[in-house]
C-alpha positions as CSV (number, residue, x, y, z in Angstrom):
1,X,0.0,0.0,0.0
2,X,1.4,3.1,-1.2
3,X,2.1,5.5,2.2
4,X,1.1,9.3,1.5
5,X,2.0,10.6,4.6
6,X,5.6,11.1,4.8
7,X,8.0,12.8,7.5
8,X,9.5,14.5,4.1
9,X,6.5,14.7,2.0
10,X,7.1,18.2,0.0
11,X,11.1,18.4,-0.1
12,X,12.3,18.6,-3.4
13,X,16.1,18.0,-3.8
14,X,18.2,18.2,-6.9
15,X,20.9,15.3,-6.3
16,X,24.0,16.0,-8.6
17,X,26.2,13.3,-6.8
18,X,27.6,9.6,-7.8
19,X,29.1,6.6,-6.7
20,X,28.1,6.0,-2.5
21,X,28.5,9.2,-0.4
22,X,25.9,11.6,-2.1
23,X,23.4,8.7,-3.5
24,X,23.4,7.5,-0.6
25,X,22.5,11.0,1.3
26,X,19.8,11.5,-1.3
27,X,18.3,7.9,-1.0
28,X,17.8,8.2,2.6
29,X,15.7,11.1,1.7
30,X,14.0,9.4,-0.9
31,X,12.7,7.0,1.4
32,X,11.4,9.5,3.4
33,X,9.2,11.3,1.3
34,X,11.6,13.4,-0.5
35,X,10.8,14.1,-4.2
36,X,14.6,13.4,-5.3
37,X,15.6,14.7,-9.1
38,X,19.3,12.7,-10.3
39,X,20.4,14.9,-12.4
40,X,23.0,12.6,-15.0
41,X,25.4,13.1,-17.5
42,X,23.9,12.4,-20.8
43,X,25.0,9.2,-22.4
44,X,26.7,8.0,-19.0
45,X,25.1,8.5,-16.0
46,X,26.2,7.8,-12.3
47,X,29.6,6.0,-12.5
48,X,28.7,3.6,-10.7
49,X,26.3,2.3,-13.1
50,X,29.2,0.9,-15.0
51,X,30.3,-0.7,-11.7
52,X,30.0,-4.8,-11.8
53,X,29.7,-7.5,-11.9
54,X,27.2,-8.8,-10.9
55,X,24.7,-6.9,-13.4
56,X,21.0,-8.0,-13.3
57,X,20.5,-8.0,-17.5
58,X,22.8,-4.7,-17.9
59,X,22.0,-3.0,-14.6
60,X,24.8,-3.0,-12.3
61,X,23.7,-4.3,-8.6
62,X,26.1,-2.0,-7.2
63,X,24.3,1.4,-8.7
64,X,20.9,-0.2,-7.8
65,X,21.9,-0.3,-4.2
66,X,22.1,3.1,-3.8
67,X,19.4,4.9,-5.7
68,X,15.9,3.7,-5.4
69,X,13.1,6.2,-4.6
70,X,14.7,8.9,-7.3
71,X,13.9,10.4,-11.0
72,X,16.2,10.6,-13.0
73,X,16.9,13.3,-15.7
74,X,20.0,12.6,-18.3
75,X,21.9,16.4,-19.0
76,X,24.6,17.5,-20.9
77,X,25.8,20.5,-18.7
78,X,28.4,21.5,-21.4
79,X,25.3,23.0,-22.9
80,X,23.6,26.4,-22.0
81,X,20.6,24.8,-22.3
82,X,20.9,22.2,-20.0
83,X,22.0,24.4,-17.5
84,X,19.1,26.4,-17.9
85,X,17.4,23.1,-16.8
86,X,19.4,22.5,-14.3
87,X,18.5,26.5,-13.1
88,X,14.6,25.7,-13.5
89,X,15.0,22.7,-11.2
90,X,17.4,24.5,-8.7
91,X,14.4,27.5,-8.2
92,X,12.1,24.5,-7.3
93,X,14.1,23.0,-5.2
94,X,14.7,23.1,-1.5
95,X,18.2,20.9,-1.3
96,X,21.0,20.4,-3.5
97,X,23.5,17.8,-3.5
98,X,26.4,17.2,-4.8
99,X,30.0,15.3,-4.0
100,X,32.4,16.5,-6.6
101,X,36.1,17.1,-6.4
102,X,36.8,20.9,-5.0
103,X,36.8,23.5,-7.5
104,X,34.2,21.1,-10.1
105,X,31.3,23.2,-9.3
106,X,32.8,26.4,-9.7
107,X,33.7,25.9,-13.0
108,X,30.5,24.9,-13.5
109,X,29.0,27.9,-12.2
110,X,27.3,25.7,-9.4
111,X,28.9,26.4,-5.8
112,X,26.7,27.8,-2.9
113,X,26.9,31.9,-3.9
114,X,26.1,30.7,-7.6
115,X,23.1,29.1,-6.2
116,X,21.9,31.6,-3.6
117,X,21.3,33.6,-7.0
118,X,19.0,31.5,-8.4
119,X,17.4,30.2,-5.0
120,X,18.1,32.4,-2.2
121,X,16.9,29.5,0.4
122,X,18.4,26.8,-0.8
123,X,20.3,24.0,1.6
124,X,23.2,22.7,-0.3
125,X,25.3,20.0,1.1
126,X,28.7,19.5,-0.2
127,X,30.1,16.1,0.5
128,X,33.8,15.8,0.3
129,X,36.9,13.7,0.9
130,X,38.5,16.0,3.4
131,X,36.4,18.9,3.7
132,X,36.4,23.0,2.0
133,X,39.3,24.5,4.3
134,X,41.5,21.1,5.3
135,X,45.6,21.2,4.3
136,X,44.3,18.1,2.3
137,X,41.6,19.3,-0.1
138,X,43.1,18.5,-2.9
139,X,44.0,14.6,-2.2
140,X,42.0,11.8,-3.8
141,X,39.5,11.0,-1.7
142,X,37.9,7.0,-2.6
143,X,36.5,5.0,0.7
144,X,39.4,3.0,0.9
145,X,42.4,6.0,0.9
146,X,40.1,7.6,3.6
147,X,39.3,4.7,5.5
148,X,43.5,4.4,5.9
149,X,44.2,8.2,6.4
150,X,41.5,8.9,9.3
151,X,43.4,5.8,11.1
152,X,39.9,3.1,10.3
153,X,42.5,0.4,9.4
154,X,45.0,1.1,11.8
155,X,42.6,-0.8,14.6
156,X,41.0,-3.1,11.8
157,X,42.7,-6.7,11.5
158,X,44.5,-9.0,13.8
159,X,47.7,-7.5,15.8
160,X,49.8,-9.8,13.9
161,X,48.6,-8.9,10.0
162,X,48.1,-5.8,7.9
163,X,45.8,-3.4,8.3
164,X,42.4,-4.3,7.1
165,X,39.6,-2.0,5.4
166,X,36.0,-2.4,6.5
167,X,34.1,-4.8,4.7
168,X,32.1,-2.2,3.1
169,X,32.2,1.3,1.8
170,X,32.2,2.7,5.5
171,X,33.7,5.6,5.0
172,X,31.9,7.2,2.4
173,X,28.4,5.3,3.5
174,X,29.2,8.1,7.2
175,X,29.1,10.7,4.8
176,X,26.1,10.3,3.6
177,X,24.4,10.0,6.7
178,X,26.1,12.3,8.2
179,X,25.0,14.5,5.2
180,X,21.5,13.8,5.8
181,X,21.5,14.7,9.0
182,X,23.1,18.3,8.4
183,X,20.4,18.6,5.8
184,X,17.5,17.9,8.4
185,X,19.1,19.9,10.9
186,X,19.4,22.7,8.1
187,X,15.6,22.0,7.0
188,X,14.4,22.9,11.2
189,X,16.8,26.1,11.0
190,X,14.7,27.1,7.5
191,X,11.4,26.4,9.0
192,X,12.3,28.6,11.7
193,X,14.3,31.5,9.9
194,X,13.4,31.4,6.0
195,X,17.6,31.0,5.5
196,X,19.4,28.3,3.5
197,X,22.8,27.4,4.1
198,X,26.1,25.6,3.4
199,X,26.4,22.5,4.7
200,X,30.1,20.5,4.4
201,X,30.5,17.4,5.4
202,X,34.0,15.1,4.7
203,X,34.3,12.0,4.7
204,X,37.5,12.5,7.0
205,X,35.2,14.3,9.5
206,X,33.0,11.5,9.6
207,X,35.3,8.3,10.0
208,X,36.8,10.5,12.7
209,X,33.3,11.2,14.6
210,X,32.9,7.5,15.0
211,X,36.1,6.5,16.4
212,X,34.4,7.1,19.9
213,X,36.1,5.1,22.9
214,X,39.1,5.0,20.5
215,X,40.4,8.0,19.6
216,X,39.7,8.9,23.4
217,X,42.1,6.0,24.5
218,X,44.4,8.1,22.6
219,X,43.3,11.3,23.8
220,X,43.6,10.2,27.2
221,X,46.7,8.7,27.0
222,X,48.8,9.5,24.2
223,X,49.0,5.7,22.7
224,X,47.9,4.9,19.5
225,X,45.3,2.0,20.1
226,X,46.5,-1.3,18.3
227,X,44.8,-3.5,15.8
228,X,43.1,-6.6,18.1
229,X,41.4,-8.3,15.9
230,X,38.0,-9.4,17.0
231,X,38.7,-8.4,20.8
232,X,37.5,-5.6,22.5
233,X,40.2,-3.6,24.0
234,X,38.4,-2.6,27.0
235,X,36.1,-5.5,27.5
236,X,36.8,-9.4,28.2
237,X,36.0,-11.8,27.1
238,X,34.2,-10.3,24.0
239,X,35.7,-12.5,20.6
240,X,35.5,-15.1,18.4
241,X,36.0,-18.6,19.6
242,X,36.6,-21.8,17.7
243,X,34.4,-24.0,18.5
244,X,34.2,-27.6,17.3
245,X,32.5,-26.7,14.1
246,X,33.3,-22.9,13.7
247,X,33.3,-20.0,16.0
248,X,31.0,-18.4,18.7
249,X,31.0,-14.9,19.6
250,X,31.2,-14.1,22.8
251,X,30.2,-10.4,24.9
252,X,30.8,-10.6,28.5
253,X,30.1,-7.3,28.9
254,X,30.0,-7.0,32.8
255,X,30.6,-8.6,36.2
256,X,27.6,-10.0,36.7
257,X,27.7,-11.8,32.9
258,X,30.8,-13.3,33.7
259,X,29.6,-15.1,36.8
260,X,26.9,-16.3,34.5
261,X,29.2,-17.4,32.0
262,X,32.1,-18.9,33.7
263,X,28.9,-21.2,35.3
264,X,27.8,-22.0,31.6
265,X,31.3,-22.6,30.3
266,X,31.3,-25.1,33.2
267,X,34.7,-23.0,34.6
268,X,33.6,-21.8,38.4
269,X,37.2,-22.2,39.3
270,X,38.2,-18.8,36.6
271,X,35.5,-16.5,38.9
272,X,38.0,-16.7,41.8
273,X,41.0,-16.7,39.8
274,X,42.8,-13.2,40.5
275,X,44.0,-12.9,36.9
276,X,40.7,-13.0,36.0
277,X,38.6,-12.1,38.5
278,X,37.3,-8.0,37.7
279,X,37.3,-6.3,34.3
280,X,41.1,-4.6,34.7
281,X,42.5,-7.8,35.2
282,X,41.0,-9.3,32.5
283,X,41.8,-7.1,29.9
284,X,45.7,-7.4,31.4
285,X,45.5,-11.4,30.9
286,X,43.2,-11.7,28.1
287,X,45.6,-13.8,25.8
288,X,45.5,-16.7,28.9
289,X,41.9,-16.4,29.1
290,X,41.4,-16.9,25.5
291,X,43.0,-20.0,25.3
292,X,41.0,-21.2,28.5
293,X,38.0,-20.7,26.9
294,X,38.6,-22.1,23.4
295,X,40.1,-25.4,24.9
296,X,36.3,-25.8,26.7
297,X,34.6,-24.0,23.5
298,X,36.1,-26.6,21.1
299,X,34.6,-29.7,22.9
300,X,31.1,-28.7,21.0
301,X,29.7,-27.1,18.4
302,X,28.8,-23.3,17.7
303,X,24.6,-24.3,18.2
304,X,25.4,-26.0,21.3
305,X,27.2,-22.8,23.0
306,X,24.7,-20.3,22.0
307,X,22.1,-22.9,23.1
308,X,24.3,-22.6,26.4
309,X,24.6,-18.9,26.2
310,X,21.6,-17.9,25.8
311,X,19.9,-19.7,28.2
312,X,22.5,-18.5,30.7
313,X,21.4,-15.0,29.7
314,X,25.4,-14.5,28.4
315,X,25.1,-12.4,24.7
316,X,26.3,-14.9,22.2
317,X,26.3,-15.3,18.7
318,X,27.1,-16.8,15.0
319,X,29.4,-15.4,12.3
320,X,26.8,-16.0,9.4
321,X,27.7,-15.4,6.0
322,X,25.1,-13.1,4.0
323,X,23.0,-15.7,2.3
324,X,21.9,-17.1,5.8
325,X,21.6,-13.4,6.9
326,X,19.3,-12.5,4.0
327,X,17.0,-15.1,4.2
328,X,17.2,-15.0,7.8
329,X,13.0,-14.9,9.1
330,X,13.8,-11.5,11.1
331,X,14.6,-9.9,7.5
332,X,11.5,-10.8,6.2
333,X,9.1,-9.9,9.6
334,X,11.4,-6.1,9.7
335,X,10.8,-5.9,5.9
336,X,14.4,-5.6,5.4
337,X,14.9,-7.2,1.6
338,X,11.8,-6.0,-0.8
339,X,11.1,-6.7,-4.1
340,X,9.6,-4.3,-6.8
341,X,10.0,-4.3,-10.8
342,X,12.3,-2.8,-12.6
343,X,12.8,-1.2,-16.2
344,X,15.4,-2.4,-17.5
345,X,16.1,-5.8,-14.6
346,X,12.7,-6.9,-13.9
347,X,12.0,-8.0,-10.4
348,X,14.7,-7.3,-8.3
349,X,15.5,-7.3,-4.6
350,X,16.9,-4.0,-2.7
351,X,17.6,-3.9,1.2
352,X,14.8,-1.9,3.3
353,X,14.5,0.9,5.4
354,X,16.1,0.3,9.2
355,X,14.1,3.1,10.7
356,X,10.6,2.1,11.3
357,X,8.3,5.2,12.2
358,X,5.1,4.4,13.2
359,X,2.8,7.4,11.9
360,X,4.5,8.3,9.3
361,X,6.5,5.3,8.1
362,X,9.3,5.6,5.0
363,X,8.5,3.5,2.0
364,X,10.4,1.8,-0.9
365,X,8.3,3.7,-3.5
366,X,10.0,3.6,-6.8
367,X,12.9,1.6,-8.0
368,X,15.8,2.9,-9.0
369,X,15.9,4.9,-12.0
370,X,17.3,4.1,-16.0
371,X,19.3,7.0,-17.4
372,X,17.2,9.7,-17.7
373,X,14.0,7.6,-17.1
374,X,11.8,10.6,-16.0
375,X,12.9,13.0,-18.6
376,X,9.7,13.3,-20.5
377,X,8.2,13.8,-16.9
378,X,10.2,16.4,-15.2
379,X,10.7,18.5,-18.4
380,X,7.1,18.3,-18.5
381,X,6.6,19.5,-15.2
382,X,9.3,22.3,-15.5
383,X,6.6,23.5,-18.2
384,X,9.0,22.9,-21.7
385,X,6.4,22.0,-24.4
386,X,6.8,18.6,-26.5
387,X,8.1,20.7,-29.3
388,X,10.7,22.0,-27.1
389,X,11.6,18.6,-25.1
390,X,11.8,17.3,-28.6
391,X,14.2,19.8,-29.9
392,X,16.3,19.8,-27.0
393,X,16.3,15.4,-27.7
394,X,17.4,16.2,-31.4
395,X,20.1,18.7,-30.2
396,X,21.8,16.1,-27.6
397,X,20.6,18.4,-25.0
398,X,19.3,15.4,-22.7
């Protein structure tokens, strides 16, 4: 059933961004209500749709992850008329998006005082690597090289390996939520005052505002934290153990847990061991504890210890690989894979929306968009006639 009443029913935002950070942003919003326009480069589109495999017949899974509930309008900005488009859409429009490379959008006549022009009240949101007025502006800024540079893979990986990147495009995925929640937060300023403003948000910035408990370690104490692998620096036991048939995870996040699991493990005697008997002193032996534990965790299987656990009231769990996680039953009771058709790919499957409101719910409305799908539509609604739609077709306009 198609939901009408959405927290951002009415927003209109012009998304000029590809690959993850920016989509991403403007598919959050999407979701919400938000009518989003993806404005494309005619002939090419989003980068990202050339991104695979996999490709579901010619439509890259990668760009369909990150652009559902969008229109799409294919441009060729290197012509005045297209930019006269893009203008039309801009004085409609109450955010604008975008995640180029510094110094892009100038010389496309398109930063923030070029806008304010056309739309005096406009929010745009920048979204870069390092941000408008860091030393750094100017690097290359892809997930990976940020994920390294804001320290991410410095405590990713075991102790004894290389540095590891996050299994997924963390860096840049911050961004965009971190973009849409400057957006919001410059939507309730608007409501109140009538003004628009810049928003910049880097990717830097927002690796960095998640490094919590570990960047204060350092803060606190001038020591770089370590990689540890899958163990908690400041709480143990809380890891992987191999068990007979794979590995449990194991959070033992307090005193009172490890009484109860020490009693599951079968282990009373380690509750009055001193090495091991408070938090402090477990983190200081936590090597000797570990191999404790995974000469009892061995002796059965990964289902038999988290039927243990959990009826000891410890917090357990599985490492599942994603085809047990996606057809998992809680993904199907949170309505978190849905399936709609497609254009060009026909019935496909997109992850849903985490954030469940209960008046006025988000929705997977429309899929994501072919080059310049909604063309006909928007040009239409910007009030060109079919004459003139058809002459800017002819000219290579869109």
């Amino acid at each position: 059933m198609r939901v009408l009443n959405k927290p951002l029913s009415g927003v209109k935002v012009v998304d000029l961004s590809r690959f993850i950070a920016g989509p991403y942003c403007t598919m959050k919003m999407g979701d919400m209500g938000a009518e989003v326009v993806k404005v494309e480069t005619a002939g090419k589109g989003d980068d990202s749709r050339a991104l695979g495999p996999p490709f579901i017949a010619g439509e890259s899974a990668y760009y369909l992850s990150f652009n559902r509930n969008k229109k799409s309008i294919a441009l060729n900005l290197r012509e005045d008329k297209a930019k006269e488009i893009l203008k039309r859409l801009i004085r409609r429009a109450d955010v604008f998006v975008e995640n180029f490379r510094l110094g892009v959008t100038a010389e496309m006549g398109l930063t923030y005082e070029d806008l304010t022009k056309i739309k005096p009240d406009i929010i745009y949101c920048s979204i870069t690597g390092y941000g408008h007025n860091s030393p750094y502006r100017d690097k290359p800024s892809f997930d990976v090289m940020v994920q390294g540079e804001a320290g991410l893979m410095s405590i990713t990986g075991f102790h004894e390996g290389p540095p590891q990147r996050v299994g997924i495009a963390i860096a840049d995925i911050l961004g965009g939520l971190h973009a849409v929640e400057g957006i919001l937060l410059a939507l309730l300023v608007r409501g109140k005052t009538g003004k628009g403003q810049f928003i910049d948000v880097s990717l830097m910035d927002s690796v960095l505002a998640v490094l919590t408990y570990q960047a204060g370690h350092f803060l606190a104490t001038g020591e770089a934290p370590q990689r540890a692998g899958n163990r908690h620096s400041m709480i143990t036991p809380y890891d992987c153990f191999e068990s007979q048939d794979g590995y449990i995870i194991l959070a033992v996040g307090n005193q009172r847990l490890w009484e109860s699991f020490v009693r599951a493990l079968g282990r009373d005697d380690l509750y009055k061991d001193p090495r091991f008997a408070i938090m402090s002193e477990r983190n200081r032996h936590h090597s000797e504890l570990k191999d404790i534990i995974v000469s009892m965790t061995k002796k059965k299987t990964t289902a038999e210890w988290v039927g243990i656990m959990e009826a000891a009231g410890v917090p357990c769990g599985r490492i599942r690989a994603l085809d047990q996680v996606l057809t998992d039953p809680h993904v199907q009771e949170r309505e978190m894979v849905v399936e709609m058709k497609h254009a060009g790919a026909g019935l496909i499957k997109l992850v849903g929306i985490p954030i469940k409101l209960s008046l006025t719910p988000g929705e997977v409305a429309l899929p994501p968009p072919m080059l310049g799908e909604h063309n006909l539509e928007i040009l239409n609604d910007l009030g060109y006639t079919q004459q003139e739609i058809d002459d800017l077709r002819n000219n290579k306009i869109i």
